[in-house]
C-alpha positions as CSV (number, residue, x, y, z in Angstrom):
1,X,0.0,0.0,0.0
2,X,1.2,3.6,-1.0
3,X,1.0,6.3,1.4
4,X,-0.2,9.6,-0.2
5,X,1.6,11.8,2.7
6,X,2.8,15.0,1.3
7,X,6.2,15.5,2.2
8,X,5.8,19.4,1.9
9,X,4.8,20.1,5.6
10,X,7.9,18.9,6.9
11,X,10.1,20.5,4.2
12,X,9.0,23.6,4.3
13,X,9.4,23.8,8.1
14,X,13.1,22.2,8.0
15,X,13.3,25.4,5.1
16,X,12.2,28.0,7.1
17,X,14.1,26.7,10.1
18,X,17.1,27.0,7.7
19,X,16.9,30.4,6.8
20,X,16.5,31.6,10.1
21,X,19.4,29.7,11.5
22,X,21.3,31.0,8.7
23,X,20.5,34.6,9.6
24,X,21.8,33.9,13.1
25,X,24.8,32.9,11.6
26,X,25.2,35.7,9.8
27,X,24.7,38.2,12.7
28,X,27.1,36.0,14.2
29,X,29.8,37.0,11.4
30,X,29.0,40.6,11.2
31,X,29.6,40.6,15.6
32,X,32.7,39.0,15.0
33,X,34.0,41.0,12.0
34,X,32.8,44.5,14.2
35,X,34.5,43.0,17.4
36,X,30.9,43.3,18.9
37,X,31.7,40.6,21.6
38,X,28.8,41.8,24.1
39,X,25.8,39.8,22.3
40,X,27.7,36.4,21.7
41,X,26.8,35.0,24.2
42,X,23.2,35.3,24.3
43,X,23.1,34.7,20.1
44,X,25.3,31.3,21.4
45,X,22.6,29.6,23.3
46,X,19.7,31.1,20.2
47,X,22.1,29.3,17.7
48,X,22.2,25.9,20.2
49,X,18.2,26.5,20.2
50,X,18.1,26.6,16.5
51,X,20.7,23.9,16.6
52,X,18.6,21.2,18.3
53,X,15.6,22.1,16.7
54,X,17.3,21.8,12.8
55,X,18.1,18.4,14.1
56,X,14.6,17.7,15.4
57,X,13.1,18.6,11.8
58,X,16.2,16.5,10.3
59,X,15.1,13.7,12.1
60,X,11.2,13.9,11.9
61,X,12.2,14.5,7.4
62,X,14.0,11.3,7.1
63,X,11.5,9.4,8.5
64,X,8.3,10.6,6.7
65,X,10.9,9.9,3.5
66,X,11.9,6.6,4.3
67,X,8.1,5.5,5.1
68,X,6.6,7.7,1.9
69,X,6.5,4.7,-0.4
70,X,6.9,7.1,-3.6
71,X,9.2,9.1,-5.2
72,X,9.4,12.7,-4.5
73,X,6.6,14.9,-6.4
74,X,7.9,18.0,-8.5
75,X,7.3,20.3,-6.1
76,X,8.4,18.1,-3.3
77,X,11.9,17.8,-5.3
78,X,12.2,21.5,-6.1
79,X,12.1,22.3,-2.1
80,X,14.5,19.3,-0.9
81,X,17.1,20.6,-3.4
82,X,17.0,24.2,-2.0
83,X,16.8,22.8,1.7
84,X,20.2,20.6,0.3
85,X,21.4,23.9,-0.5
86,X,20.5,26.4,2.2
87,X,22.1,23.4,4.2
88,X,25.5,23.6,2.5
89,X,25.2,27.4,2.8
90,X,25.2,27.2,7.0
91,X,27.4,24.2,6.5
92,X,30.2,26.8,4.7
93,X,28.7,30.2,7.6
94,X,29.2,28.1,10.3
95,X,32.8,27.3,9.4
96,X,33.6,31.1,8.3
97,X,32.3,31.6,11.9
98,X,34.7,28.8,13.7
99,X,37.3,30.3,11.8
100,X,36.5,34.0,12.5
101,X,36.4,33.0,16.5
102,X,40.1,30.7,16.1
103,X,41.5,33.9,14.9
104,X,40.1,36.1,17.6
105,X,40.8,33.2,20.3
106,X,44.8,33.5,18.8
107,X,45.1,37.0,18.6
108,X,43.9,37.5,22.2
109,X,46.3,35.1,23.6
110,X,49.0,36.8,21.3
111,X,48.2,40.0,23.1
112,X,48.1,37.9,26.5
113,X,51.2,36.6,26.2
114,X,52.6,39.9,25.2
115,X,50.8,41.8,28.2
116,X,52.3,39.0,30.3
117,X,55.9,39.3,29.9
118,X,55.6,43.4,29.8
119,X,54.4,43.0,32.9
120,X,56.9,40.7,34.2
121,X,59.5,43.0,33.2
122,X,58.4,46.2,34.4
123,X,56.9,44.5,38.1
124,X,58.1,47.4,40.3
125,X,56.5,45.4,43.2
126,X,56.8,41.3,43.4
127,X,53.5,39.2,44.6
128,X,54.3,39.7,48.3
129,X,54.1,43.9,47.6
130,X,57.6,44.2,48.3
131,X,59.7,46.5,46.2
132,X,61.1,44.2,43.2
133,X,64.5,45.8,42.6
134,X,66.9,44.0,40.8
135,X,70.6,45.1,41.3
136,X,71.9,46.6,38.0
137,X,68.4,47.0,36.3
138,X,69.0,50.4,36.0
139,X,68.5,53.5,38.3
140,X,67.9,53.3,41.5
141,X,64.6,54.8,43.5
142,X,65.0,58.5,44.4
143,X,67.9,58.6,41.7
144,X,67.7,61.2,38.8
């Protein structure tokens, strides 16, 4: 027996679930690119939200597709190629964002690092408050 189940419910809700999570992604780019670090965190958790529920919609597609008994209508086939696409296209954002955060992740411990060992150098005062002076490490206190 054929099942006559439209598969266009579930399509066009994995579709517009797509799109949305793709415009997250892309506010997520345009944060990191302006260095607008405030609103990461709370666009994180949206974009874990978004996350679970693509997978949800995944999951709840393949079934109805496995069970439909049919090939794929005309209409049915023009969606699940642009959902195959607009999946590839927050495949390819959500890498551009991975990548934008390793650089910002490497350049802030760059400037840690550097920060660090400035500081080390110029410690007037060592972890116990005492006055750090080295002998020969230049003038002395109260010297002109």
């Amino acid at each position: 027996m054929t099942q006559t189940t439209s598969l266009l419910p579930v399509l066009q809700a994995e579709h517009r679930a797509l799109q949305d999570f793709i415009a997250l992604l892309e506010k997520e780019e345009r944060l990191l690119v302006e260095n607008d670090t405030e609103p990461l965190l709370i666009l994180s958790e949206q974009k874990s939200d978004q996350a679970a529920n693509l997978s949800k919609l995944v999951s709840e597609r393949r079934v109805q597709m496995e069970s439909l008994g049919r090939a794929l209508d005309t209409q049915e086939q023009a969606l699940w190629q642009t959902v195959g696409e607009l999946g590839e296209h927050a495949k390819r954002a959500n890498q551009t964002n991975g990548e934008l955060i390793f650089m910002k992740l490497r350049h802030n411990q760059q400037a840690l690092t550097v920060l660090s060992n400035a500081a080390k150098k110029s410690s007037v005062y060592g972890p116990d408050g005492q006055a750090n002076f080295a002998p020969g490490s230049g003038r002395s206190l109260g010297s002109v």
